[in-house]
GUKOLDREN-172782 format. One line per 4 residues: for each residue x, z, y of C-alpha. Coordinates in Angstrom, 2 decimals, always signed. Each point is the difference from the previous one (the first is absolute). Layout:
X,Z,Y | ...
***
This chain:
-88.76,+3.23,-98.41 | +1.36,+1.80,-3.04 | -1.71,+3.48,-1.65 | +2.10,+3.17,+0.55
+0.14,+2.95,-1.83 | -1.25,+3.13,+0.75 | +0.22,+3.82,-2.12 | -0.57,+3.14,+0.51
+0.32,+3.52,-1.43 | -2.20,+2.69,+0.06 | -0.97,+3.40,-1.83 | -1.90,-0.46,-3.23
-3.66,+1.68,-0.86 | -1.80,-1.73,-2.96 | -2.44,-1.18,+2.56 | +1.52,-3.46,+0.58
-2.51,-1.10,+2.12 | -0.09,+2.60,+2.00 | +4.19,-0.51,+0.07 | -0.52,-3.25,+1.33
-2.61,+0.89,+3.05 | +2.12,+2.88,+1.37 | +3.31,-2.63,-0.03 | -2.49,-2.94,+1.80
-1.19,+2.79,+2.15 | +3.85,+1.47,+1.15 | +1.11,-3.73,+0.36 | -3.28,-0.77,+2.33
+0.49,+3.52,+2.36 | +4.31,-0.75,-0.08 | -1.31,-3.35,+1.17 | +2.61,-2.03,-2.34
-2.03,-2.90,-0.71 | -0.21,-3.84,+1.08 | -0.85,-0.50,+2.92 | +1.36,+3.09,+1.49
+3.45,-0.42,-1.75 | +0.04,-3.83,-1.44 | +2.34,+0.87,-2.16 | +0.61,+3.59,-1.20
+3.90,+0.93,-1.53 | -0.36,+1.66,-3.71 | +0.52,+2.73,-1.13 | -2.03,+1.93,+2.37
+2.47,+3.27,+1.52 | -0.98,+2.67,+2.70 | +1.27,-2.37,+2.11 | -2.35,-2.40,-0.50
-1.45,-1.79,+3.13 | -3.51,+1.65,+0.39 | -1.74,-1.01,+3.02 | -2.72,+1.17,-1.17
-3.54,-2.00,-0.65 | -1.03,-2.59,+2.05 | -2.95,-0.87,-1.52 | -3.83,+2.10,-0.67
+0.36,-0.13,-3.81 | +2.01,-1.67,-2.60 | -3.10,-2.77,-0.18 | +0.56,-1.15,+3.52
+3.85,-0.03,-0.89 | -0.64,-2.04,-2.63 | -2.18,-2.26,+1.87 | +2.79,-0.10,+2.90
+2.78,-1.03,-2.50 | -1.98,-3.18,-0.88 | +1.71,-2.00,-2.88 | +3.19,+1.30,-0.18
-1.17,+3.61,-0.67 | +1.11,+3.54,+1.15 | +3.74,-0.35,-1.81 | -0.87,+3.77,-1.34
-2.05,+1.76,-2.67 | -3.06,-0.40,+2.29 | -0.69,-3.39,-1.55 | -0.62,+2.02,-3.24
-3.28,+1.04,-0.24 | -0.30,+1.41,-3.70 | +2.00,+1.07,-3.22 | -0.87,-2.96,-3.33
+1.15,+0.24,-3.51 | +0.75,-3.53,+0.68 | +1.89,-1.93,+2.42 | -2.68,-1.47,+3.08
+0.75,-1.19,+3.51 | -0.28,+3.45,+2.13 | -0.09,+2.66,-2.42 | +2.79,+1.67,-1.62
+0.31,-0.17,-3.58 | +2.69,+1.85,-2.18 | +3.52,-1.79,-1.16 | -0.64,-0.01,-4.14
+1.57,+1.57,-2.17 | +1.44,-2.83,-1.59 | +2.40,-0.69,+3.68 | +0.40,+3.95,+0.11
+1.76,+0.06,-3.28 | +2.07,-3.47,+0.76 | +1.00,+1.58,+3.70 | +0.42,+3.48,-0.98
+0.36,+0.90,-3.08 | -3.01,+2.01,-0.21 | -3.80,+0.35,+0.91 | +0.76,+2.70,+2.25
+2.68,-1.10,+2.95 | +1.69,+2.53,+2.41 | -0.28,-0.92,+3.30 | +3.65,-0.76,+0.23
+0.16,-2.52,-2.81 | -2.88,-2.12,+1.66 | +1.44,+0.26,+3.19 | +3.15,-1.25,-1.49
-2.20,-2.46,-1.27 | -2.89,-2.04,+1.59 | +0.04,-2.97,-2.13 | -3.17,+0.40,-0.66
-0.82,-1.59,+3.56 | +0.40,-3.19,-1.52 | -2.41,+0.11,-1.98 | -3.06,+0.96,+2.38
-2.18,-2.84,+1.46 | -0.79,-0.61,+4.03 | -2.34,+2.52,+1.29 | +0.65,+2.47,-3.46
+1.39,+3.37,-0.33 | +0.93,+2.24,-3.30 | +0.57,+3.40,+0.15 | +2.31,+2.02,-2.83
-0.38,+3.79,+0.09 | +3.89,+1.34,+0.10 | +1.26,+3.26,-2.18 | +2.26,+2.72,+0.37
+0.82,+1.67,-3.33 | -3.59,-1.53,-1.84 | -1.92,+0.95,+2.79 | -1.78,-2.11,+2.53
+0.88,+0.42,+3.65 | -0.50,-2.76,+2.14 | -1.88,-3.35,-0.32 | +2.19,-3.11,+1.04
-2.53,-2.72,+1.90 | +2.16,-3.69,+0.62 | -1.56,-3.38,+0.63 | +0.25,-3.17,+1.70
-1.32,-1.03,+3.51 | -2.89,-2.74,+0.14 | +1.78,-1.94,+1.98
***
């Protein structure tokens, strides 16, 4: 089975970390994870499925999902400077400045293009933090399933 790819976008505070555990949390309560929806359709609306959890905690998700993962941000556990297998690690600036021009993408120009996908392993994520008029305003997560 191939690795699909996943993203994200949600408001920006400088606390990345803390960015990252509300998202895993939302996902977990909406219930849009593997095994509960095996495979999830990106980008995430309102409209979104979201049966809600069927699970105790993310951990026994995790647990449930066995070896192909969650398909979702709940298979990344923490933010890296550099790329690891579930953490989240941001794009450099060298593929910022070949995608967009510019170390500080709008939101529209990265949704117009997710190259960057390419380049992220199995079981990786990056995040870029998106700009409206030099000001950051929401955090981009994407990755690739485990599985």
């Amino acid at each position: 089975m191939g690795s699909h790819p996943y993203w994200y976008v949600v408001a920006y505070k400088p606390d990345l970390e803390e960015v990252l555990e509300d998202l895993r949390q939302r996902e977990f309560e909406a219930g849009r994870y593997n095994p509960v929806i095996r495979y999830i359709q990106f980008p995430i609306t309102p409209e979104s499925p979201h049966p809600g959890p069927q699970h105790d905690t993310i951990y026994l998700a995790l647990e449930d999902s066995e070896g192909e993962g969650t398909r979702s941000i709940l298979d990344i556990s923490e933010i890296t400077d550099e790329p690891q297998f579930c953490a989240a690690s941001p794009l450099t600036d060298d593929l910022l400045e070949d995608l967009y021009h510019t170390r500080q993408p709008t939101r529209a120009a990265v949704e117009a293009n997710m190259d960057f996908l390419e380049e992220v392993e199995r079981g990786q994520a990056v995040y870029i933090i998106l700009y409206d008029r030099g000001r950051p305003t929401e955090v981009l997560f994407a990755g690739m399933s485990v599985d």
